[in-house]
C-alpha positions in Angstrom: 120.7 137.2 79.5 118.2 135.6 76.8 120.9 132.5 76.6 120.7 132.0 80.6 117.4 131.5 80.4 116.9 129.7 77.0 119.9 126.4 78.3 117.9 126.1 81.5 114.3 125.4 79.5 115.7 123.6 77.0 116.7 121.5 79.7 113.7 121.3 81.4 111.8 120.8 78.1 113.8 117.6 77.3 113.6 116.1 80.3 109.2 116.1 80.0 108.5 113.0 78.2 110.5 111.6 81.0 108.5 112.8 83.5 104.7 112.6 81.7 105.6 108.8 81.5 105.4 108.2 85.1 103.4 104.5 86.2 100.8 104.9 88.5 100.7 101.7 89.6 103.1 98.1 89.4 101.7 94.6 88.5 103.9 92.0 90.4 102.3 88.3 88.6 103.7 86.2 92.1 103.4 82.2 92.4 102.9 80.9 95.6 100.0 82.5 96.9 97.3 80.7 98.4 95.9 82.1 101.8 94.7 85.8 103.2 97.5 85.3 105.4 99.3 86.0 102.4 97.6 89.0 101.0 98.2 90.0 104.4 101.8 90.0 104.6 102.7 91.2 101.1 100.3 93.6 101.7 102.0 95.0 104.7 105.5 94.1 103.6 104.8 96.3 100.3 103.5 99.6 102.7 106.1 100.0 103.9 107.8 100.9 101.0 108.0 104.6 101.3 106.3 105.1 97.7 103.4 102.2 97.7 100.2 104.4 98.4 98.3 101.3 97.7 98.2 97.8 97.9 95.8 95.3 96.5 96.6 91.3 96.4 94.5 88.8 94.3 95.2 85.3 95.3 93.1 84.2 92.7 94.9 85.9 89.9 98.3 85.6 91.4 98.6 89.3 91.1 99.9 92.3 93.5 99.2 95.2 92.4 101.2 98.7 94.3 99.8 102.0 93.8 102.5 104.5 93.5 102.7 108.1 95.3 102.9 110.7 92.6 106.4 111.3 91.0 107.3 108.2 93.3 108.5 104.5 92.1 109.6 101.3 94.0 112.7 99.8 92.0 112.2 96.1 90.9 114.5 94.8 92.7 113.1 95.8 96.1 109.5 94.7 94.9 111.2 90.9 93.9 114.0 90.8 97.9 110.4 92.0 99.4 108.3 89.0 97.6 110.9 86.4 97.5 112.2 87.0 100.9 108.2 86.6 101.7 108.8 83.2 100.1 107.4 83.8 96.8 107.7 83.6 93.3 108.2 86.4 91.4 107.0 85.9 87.7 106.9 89.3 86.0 106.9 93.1 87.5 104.9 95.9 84.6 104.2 99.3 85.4 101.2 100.4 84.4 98.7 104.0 84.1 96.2 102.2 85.5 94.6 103.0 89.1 94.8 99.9 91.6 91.1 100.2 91.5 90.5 99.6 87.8 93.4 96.9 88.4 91.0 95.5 91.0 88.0 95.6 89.0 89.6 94.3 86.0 90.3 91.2 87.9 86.7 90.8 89.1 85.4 90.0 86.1 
């Protein structure tokens, strides 16, 4: 009986690093925008995206930044057919621990 028990965790156990790694939020560095009609669309286009919890969009910056659901991740090639369909220019995609709002405030300085 111990054995049943002890596979299972071990299992389980092995798998956790995977799991305590998850991103909390994706930085998207996009060319191309230039208007709060953009922020607009990407911003909408991105929600609905069953895992985006929260979108922010600094035109400034060129940066689009996706809050992710917990457990939850939008798969880079559905965040770069979303932006380029959108017509723009997708420059790099990180996933980061950060909160969208200290990725928002970061960019405010």
């Amino acid at each position: 009986m111990n054995r049943l028990i002890a596979i299972p965790l071990a299992l389980l156990l092995a798998a956790a690093p995977f799991g305590l790694a998850e991103a909390r939020s994706i930085r998207v560095e996009v060319n191309g925008l230039v208007c709060a009609f953009c922020a607009d669309g990407i911003t909408r286009a991105l929600k609905k995206q069953p895992a985006a919890e929260e979108v922010f969009v600094s035109l400034e910056h060129r940066l689009v930044a996706v809050g992710l659901k917990d457990g939850q991740d939008i798969a880079d090639e559905v965040l770069k057919k979303t932006l380029v369909d959108a017509g723009y220019t997708v420059v790099g995609i990180e996933r980061t621990d950060d909160t969208v709002a200290t990725i928002r405030a970061g960019v405010g300085r």
